[in-house]
C-alpha positions as CSV (number, residue, x, y, z in Angstrom):
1,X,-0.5,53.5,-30.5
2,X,0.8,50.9,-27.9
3,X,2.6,47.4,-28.8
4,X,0.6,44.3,-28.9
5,X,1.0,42.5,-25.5
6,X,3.2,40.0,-26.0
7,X,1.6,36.2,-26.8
8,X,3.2,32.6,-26.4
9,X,3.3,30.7,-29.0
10,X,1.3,27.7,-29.5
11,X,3.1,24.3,-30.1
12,X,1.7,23.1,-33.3
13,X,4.7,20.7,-33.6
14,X,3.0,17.8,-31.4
15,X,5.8,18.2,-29.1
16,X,5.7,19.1,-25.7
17,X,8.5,20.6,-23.1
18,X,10.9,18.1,-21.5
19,X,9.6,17.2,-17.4
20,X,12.3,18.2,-14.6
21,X,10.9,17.2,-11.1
22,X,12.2,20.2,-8.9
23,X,13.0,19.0,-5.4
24,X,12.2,21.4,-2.9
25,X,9.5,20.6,-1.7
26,X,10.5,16.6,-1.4
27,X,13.3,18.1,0.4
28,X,10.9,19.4,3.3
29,X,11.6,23.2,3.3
30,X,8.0,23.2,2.7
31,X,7.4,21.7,6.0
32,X,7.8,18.2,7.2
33,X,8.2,14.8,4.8
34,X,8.8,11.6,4.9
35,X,11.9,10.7,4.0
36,X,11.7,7.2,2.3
37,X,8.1,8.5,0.3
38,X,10.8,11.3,-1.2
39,X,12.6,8.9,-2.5
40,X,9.9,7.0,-3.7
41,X,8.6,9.7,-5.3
42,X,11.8,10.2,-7.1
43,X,12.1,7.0,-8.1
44,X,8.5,7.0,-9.3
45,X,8.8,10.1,-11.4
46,X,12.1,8.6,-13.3
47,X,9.7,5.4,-13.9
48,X,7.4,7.7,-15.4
49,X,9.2,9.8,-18.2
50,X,11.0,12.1,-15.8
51,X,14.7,12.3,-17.3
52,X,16.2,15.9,-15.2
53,X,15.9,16.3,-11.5
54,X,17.0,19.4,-9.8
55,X,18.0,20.1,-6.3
56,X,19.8,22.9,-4.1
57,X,21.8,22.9,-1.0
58,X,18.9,25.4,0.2
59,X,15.8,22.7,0.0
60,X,16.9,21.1,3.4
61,X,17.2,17.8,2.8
62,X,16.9,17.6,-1.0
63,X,20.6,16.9,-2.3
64,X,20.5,13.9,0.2
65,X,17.1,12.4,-0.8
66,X,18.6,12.7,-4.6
67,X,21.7,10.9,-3.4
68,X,19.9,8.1,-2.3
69,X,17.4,8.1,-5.0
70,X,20.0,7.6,-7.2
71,X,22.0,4.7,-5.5
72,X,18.7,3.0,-5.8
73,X,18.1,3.8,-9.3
74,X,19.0,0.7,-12.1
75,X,18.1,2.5,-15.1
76,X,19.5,5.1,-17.3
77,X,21.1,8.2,-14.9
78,X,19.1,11.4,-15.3
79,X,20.2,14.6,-15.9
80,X,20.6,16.5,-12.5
81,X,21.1,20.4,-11.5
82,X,21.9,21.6,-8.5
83,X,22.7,25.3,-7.4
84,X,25.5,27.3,-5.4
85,X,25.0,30.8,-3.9
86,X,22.7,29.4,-1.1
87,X,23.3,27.4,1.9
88,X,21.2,24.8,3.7
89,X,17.6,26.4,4.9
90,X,14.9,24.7,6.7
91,X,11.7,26.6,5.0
92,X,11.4,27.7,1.8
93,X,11.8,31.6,3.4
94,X,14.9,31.6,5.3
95,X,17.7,33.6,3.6
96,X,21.0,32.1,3.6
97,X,22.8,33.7,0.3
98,X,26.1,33.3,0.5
99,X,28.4,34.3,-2.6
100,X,31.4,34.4,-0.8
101,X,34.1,32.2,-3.2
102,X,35.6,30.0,-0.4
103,X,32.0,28.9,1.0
104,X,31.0,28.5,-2.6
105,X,33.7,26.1,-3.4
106,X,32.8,24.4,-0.1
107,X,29.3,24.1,-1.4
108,X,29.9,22.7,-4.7
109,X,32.4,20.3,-3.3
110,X,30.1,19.3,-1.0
111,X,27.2,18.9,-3.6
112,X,29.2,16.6,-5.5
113,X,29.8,14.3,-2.4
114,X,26.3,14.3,-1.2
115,X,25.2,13.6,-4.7
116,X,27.3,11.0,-5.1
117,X,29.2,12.3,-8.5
118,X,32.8,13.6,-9.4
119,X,31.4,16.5,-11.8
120,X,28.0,17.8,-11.5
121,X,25.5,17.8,-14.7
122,X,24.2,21.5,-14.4
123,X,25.3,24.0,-11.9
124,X,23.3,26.9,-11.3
125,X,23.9,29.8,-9.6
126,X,21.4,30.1,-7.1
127,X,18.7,33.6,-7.3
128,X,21.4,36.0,-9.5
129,X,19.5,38.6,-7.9
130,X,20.5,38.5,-4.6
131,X,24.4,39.2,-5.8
132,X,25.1,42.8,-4.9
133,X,26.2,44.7,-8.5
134,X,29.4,45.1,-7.5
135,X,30.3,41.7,-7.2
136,X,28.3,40.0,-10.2
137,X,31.6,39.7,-11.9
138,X,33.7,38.0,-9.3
139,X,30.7,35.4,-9.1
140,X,30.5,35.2,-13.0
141,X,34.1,34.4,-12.6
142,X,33.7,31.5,-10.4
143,X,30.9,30.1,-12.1
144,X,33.4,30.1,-15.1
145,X,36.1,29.0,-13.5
146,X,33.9,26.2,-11.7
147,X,33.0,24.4,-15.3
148,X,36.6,25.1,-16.8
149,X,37.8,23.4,-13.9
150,X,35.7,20.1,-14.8
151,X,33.7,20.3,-11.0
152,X,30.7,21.6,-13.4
153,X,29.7,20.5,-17.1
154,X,27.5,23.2,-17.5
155,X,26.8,26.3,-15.8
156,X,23.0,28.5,-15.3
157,X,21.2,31.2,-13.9
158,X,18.4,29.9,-11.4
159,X,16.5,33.0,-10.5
160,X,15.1,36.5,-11.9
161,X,18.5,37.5,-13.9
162,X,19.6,41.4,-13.6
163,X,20.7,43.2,-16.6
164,X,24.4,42.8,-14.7
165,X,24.6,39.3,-16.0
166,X,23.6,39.9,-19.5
167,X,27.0,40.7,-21.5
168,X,28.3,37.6,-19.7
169,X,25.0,35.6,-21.4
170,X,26.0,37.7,-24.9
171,X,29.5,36.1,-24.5
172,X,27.7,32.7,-23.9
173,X,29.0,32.1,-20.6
174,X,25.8,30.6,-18.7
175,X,23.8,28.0,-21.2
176,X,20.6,27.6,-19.8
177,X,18.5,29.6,-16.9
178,X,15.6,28.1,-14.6
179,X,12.9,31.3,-14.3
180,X,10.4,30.9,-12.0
181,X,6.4,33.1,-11.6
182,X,7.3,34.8,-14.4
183,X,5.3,33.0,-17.0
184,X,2.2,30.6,-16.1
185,X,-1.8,30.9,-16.2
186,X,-2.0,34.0,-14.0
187,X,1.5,36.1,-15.5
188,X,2.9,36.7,-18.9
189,X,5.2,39.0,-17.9
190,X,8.3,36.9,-19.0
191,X,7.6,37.3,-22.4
192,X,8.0,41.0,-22.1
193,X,12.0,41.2,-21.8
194,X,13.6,38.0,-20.3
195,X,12.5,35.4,-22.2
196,X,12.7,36.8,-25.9
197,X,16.1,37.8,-24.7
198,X,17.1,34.3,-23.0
199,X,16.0,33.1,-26.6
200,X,17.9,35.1,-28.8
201,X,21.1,34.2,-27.3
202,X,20.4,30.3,-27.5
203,X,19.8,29.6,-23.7
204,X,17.8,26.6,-22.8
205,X,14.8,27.7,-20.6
206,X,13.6,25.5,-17.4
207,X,10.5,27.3,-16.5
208,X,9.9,27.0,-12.6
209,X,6.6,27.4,-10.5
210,X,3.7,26.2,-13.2
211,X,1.6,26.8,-10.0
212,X,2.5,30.1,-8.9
213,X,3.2,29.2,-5.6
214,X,0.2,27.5,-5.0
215,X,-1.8,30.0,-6.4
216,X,-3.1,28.1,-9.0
217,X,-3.5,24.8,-7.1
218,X,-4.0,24.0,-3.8
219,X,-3.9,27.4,-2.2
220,X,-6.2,29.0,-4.5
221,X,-9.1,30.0,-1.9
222,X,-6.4,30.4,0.7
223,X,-4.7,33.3,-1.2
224,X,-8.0,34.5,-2.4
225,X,-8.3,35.0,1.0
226,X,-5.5,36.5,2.6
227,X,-3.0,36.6,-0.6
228,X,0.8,37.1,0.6
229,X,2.5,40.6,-0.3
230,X,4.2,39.1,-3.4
231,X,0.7,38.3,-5.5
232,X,-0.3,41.4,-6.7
233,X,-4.3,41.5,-6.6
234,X,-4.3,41.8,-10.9
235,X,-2.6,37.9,-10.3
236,X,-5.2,37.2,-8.3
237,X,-8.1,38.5,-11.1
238,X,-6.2,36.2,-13.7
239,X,-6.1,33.4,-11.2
240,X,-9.9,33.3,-11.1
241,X,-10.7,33.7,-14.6
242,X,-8.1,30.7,-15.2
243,X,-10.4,28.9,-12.5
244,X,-13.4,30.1,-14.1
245,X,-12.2,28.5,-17.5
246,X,-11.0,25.2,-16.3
247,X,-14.6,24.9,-14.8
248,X,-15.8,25.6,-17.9
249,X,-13.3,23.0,-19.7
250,X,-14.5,20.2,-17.0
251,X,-10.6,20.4,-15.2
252,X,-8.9,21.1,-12.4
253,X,-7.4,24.8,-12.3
254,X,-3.4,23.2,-11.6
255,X,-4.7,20.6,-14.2
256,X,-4.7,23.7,-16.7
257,X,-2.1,25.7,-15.4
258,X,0.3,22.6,-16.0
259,X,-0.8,22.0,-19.7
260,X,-0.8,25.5,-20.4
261,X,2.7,25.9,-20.1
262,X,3.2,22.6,-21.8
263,X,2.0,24.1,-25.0
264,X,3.9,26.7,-25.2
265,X,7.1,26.6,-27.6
266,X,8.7,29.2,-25.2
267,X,9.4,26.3,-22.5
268,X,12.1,23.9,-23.0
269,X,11.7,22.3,-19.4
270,X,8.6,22.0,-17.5
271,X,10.0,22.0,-13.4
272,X,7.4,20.3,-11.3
273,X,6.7,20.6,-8.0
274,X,5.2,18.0,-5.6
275,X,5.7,17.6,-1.5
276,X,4.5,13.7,-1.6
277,X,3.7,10.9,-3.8
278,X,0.4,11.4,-4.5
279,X,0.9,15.2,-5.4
280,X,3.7,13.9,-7.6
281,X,1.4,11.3,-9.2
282,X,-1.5,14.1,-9.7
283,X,1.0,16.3,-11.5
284,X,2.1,13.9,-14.0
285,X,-1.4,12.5,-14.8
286,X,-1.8,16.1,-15.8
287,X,1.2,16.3,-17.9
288,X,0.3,13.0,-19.6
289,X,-3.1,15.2,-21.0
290,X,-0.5,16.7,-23.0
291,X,-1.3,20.4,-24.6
292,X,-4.3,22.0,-24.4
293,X,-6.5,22.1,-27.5
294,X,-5.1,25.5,-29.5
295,X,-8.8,27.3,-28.9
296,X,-8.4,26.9,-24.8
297,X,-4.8,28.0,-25.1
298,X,-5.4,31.1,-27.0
299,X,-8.8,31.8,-24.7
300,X,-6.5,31.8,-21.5
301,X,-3.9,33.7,-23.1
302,X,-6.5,36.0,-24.0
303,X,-7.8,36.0,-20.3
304,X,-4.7,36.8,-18.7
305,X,-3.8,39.7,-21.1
């Protein structure tokens, strides 16, 4: 007899996850912006119960934006992450890993000026899976090293985390990890290993890409279409019954992908993502609809199983 699949659980605490606004695409690696409507947006998401922003070296212009979002800023400082293990890219594609010590010092160093701090809140280190085995422990090492040395105060995993890393979570070295289209309204499959095991160990969970990439928002029919290698076509079945629910519930399909993860008890941090203002606005007018009643959330679940 198989196992059950595995379920989230339903918040029935009221509560909902915390709201990080993820900066990539206000960076521009999702093609061009507008520079001062970044910031604006910024600004307008911490005017709006935003309290965490998190930015990367690798989302083009993203740590600068922050900078200056945050010189601008007159009210309580938010929490803000920013990764090392990637350098500057100008699309959201380009490869430019790079976990060479010496340029990852540089990086950090170079973070912290840009940003405009002398220790950064959360450091992560940038897609863990892109380390080659052999040196995950010379990374692990500067990651530790990075924190004890004060230029961190706390130190993640931003990516899909091997087994390599997972002593070093036993020991409690990394204290929270950002996953990303591993659990939304088209894919469960977080729950299966990563998540349960993130969990037992006490790390904090940001959960990345509510959307799927655009699957379950604004590129819907376009991946329906011509979906890119990465969606497999049993994604793209879940992504229409989501659709076909939402219809049936009178919202948008990103309106429910956003509040389904916000009732689930597995998510400590919701990251958004938005390219502009208006997105941005959209988003949180979707988060202020709170969790979905407990009968849609257990339908969907049901739906995507």
């Amino acid at each position: 007899m198989k196992n059950p699949l595995p379920r989230p659980t339903y918040r029935h605490d009221g509560t909902t996850p915390g709201l990080v606004l993820g900066t990539a695409g206000l960076g521009g690696v999702w093609g061009d912006i507008d520079r001062q409507e970044s910031v604006e947006a910024i600004l307008y998401a911490l005017e709006n119960g935003v309290e965490r922003l998190d930015t990367a070296p690798a989302y083009r212009d993203a740590e600068a934006i922050v900078g200056e979002a945050l010189r601008q800023w007159r009210g309580p400082r938010p929490l803000v992450s920013t990764k090392v293990g990637k350098l500057r890219a100008d699309t959201a594609d380009q490869r430019t890993n790079d976990y060479d010590p010496a340029t990852m010092q540089r990086s950090v160093a170079e973070s912290q000026e840009v940003l405009g701090v002398h220790q950064l809140d959360l450091l992560f280190l940038h897609e863990p899976e892109q380390v080659p085995e052999e040196r995950v422990p010379e990374v692990i090492d500067f990651m530790q090293q990075t924190k004890q040395g004060g230029a961190a105060a706390t130190i993640g995993l931003g990516g899909v985390v091997p087994t390599a890393y997972h002593e070093a979570i036993r020991r409690g070295v990394f204290e929270v990890v950002m996953s990303y289209n591993n659990l939304n309204a088209a894919c469960l499959d977080g729950l299966e290993s990563d998540i349960p095991f993130f969990r037992a160990h006490g790390l904090t969970t940001y959960q990345g890409s509510a959307l799927y990439m655009g699957l379950l928002g604004n590129r819907f029919e376009k991946y329906r279409e011509d979906a890119p290698p990465w969606i497999s076509p049993a994604s793209l079945t879940r992504a229409r019954r989501a659709n076909e629910l939402a219809q049936s519930l009178d919202m948008k399909l990103s309106t429910l992908a956003h509040r389904y993860l916000l009732s689930m008890q597995e998510v400590d941090y919701l990251v958004l993502g938005a390219k502009n203002l208006s997105q941005l606005k959209t988003t949180l007018t979707d988060c202020r609809a709170g969790r979905l009643d407990e009968s849609a959330f257990e339908e969907l679940t049901d739906l995507i199983q």
